[in-house]
Backbone as JSON Lines, residues from 0, in Angstrom:
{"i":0,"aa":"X","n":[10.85,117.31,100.07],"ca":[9.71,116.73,99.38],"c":[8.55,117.72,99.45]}
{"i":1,"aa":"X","n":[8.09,117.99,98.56],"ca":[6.85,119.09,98.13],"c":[5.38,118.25,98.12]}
{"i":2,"aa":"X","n":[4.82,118.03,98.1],"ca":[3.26,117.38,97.86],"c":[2.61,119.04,96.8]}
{"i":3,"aa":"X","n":[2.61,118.57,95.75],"ca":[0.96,119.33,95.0],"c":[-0.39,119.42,95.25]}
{"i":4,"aa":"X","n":[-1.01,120.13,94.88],"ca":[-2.35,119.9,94.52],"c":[-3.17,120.0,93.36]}
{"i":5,"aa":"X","n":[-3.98,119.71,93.41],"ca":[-4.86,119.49,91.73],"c":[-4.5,120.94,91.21]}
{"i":6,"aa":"X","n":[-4.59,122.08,92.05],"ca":[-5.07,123.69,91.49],"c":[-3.61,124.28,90.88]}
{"i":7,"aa":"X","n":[-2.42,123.34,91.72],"ca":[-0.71,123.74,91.12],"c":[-0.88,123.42,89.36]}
{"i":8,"aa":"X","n":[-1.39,122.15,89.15],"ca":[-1.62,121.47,87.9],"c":[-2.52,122.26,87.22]}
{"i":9,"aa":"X","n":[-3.43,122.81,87.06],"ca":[-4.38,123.33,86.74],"c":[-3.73,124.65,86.41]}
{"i":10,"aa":"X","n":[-3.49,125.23,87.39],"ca":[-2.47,126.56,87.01],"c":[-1.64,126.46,86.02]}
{"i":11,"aa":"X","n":[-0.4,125.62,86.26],"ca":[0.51,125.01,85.17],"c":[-0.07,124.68,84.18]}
{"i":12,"aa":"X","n":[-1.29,124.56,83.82],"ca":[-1.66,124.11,82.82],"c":[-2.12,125.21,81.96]}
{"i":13,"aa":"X","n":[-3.09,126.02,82.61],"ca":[-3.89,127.24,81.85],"c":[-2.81,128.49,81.51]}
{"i":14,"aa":"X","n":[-1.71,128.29,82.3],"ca":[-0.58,129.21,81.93],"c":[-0.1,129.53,80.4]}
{"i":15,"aa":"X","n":[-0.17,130.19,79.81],"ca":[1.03,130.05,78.46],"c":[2.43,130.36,79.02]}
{"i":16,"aa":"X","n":[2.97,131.08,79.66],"ca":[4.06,131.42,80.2],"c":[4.28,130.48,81.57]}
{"i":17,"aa":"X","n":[5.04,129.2,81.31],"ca":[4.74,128.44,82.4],"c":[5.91,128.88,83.48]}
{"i":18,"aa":"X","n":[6.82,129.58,83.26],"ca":[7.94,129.93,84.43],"c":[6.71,131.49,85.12]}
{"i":19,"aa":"X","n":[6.24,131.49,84.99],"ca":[4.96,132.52,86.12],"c":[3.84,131.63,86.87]}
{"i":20,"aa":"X","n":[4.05,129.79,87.46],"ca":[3.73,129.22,87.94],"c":[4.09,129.15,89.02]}
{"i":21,"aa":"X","n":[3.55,128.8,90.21],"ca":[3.8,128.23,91.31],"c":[4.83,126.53,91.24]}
{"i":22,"aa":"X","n":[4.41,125.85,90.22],"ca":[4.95,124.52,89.88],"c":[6.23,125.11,89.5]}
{"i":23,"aa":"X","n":[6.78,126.04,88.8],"ca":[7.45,126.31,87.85],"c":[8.57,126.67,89.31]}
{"i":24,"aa":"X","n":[8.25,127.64,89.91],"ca":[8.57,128.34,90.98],"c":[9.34,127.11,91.91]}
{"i":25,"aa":"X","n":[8.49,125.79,92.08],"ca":[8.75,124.92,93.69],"c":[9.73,123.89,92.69]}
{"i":26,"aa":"X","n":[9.96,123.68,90.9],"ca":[10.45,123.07,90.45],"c":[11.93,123.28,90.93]}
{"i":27,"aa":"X","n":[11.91,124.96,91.04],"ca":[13.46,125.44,90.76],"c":[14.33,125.4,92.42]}
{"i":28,"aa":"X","n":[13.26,125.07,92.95],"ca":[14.07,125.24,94.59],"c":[13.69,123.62,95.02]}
{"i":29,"aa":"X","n":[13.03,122.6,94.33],"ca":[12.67,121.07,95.09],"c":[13.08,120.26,94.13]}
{"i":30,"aa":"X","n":[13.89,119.07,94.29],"ca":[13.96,117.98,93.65],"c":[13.26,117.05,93.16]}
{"i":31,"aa":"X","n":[12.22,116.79,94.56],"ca":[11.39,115.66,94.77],"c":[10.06,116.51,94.79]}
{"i":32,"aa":"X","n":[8.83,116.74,93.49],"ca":[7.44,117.1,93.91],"c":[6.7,115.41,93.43]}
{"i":33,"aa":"X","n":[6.1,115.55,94.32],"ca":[5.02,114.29,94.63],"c":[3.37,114.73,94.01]}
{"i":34,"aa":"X","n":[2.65,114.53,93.73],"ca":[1.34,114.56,93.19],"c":[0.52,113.11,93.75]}
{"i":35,"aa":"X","n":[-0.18,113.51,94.2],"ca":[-1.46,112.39,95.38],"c":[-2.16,111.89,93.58]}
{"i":36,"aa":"X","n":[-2.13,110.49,94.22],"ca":[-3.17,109.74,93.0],"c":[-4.27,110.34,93.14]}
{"i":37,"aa":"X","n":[-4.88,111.17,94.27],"ca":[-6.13,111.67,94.06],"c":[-6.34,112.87,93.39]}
{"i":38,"aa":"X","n":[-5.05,113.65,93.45],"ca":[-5.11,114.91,92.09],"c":[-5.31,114.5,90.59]}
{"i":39,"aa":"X","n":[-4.25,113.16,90.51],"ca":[-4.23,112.53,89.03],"c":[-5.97,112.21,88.56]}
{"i":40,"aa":"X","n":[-6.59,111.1,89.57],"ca":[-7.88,111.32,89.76],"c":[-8.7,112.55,89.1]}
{"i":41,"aa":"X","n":[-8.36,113.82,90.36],"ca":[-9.26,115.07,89.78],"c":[-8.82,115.47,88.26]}
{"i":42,"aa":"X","n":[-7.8,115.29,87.92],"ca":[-7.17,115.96,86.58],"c":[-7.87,115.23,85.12]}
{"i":43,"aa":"X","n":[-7.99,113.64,85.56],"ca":[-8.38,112.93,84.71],"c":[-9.76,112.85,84.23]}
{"i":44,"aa":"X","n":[-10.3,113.56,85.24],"ca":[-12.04,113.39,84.99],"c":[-12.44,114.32,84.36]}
{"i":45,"aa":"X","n":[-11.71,115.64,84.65],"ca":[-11.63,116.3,83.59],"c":[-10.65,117.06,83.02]}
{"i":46,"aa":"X","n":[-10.47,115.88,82.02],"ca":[-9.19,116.08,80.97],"c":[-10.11,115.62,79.44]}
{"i":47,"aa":"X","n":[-9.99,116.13,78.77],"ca":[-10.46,116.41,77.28],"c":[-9.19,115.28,76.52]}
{"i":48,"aa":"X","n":[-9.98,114.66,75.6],"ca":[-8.57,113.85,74.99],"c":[-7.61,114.84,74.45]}
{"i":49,"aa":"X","n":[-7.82,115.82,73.39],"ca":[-6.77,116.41,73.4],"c":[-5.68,117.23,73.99]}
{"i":50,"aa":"X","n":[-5.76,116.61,75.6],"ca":[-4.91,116.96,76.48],"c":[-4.26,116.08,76.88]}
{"i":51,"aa":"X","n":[-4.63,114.75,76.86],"ca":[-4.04,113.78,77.16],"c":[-1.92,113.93,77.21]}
{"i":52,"aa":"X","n":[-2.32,114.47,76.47],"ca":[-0.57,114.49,75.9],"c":[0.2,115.29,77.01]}
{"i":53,"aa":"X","n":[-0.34,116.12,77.53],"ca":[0.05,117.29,78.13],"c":[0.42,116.74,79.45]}
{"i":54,"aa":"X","n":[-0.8,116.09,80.18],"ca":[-0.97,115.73,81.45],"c":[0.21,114.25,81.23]}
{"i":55,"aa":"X","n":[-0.15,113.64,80.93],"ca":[0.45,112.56,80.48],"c":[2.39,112.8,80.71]}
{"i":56,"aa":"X","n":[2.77,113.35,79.52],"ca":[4.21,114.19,80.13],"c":[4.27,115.03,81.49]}
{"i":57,"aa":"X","n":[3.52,115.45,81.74],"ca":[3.88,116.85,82.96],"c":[4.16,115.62,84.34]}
{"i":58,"aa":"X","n":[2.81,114.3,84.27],"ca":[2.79,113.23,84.91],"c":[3.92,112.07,85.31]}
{"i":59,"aa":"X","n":[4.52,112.42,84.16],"ca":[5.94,111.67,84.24],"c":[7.48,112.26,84.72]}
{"i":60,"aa":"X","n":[6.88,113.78,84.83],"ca":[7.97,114.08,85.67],"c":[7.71,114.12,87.34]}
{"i":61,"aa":"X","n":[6.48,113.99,87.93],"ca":[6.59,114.17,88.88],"c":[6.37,112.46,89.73]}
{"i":62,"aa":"X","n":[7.02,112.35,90.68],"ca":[6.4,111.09,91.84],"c":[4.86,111.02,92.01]}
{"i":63,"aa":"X","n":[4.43,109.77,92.26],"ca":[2.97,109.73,92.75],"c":[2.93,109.29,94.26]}
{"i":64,"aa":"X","n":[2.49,109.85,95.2],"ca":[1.67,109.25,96.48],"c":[0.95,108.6,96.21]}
{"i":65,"aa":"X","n":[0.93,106.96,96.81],"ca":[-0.9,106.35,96.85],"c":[-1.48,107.25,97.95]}
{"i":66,"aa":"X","n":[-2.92,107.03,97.76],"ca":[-3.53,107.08,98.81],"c":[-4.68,106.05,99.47]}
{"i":67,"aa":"X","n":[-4.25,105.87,100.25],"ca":[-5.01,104.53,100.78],"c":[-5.31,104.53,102.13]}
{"i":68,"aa":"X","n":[-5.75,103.63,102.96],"ca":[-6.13,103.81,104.0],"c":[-5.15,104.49,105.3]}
{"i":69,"aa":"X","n":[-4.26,103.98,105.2],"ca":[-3.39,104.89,105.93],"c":[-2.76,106.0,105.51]}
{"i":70,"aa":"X","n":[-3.05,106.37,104.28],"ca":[-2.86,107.71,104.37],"c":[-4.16,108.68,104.66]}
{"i":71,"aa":"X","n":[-4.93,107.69,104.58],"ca":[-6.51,108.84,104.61],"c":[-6.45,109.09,106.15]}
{"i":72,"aa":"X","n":[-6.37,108.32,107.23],"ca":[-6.07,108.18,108.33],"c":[-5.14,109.79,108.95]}
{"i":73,"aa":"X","n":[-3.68,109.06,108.51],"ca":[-2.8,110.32,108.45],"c":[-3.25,111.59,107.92]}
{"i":74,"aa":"X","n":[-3.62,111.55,106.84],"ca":[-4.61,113.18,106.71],"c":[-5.33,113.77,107.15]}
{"i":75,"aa":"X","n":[-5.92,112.95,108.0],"ca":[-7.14,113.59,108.67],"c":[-6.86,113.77,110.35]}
{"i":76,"aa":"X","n":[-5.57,113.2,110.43],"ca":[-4.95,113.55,112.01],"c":[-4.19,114.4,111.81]}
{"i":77,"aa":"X","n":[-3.48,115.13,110.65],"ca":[-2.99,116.31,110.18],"c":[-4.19,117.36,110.17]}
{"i":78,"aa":"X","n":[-5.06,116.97,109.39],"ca":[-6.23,118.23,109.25],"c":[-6.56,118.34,110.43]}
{"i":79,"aa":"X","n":[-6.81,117.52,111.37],"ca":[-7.16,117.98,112.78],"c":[-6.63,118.95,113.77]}
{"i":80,"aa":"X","n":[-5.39,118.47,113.66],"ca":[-4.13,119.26,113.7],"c":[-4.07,120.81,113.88]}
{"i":81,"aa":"X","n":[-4.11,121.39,112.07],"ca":[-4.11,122.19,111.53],"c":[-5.39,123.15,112.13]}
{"i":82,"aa":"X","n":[-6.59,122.54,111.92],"ca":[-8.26,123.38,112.34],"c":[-7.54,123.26,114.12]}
{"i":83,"aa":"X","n":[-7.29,122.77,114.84],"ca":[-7.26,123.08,115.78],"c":[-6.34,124.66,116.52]}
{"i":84,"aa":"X","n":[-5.12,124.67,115.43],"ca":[-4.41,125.62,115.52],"c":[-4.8,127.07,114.61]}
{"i":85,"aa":"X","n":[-5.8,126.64,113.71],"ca":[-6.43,127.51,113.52],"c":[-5.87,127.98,111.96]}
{"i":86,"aa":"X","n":[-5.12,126.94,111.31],"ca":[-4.47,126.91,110.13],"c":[-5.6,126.11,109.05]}
């Protein structure tokens, strides 16, 4: 299982040559990529209608994470984690 981030999408997006992506790249070695409702969030706020189409498909191939209180929880005992080790 892979988790994205808004900037994988964003990349994939501004690409014309989309196999020179990182998405393109984690498609060909992962089954399962996940995208956090809070990327869908960042993507949507700014998304132009005539993109709709784009995001919309790219959206339907991947899984969504909620994020909700226990995951905000869990993230932030991960990020702690991580700054502590210096990652």
């Amino acid at each position: 299982m892979v988790l994205i981030d808004t900037s994988v999408l964003i990349e994939y997006f501004r690409k014309q040559d989309k196999t020179k992506t990182f998405l393109y790249d984690l498609a060909g070695k992962h089954t399962e990529i996940y995208v956090s409702t809070i990327s869908k969030f960042e993507i949507w706020v700014g998304n132009r209608p005539s993109h709709s189409a784009f995001w919309q498909n790219l959206f339907s191939t991947l899984k969504t994470l909620p994020f909700g209180d226990a995951e905000a929880e869990k993230a932030g005992d991960i990020q702690q984690t991580l700054l502590k080790t210096g990652q």
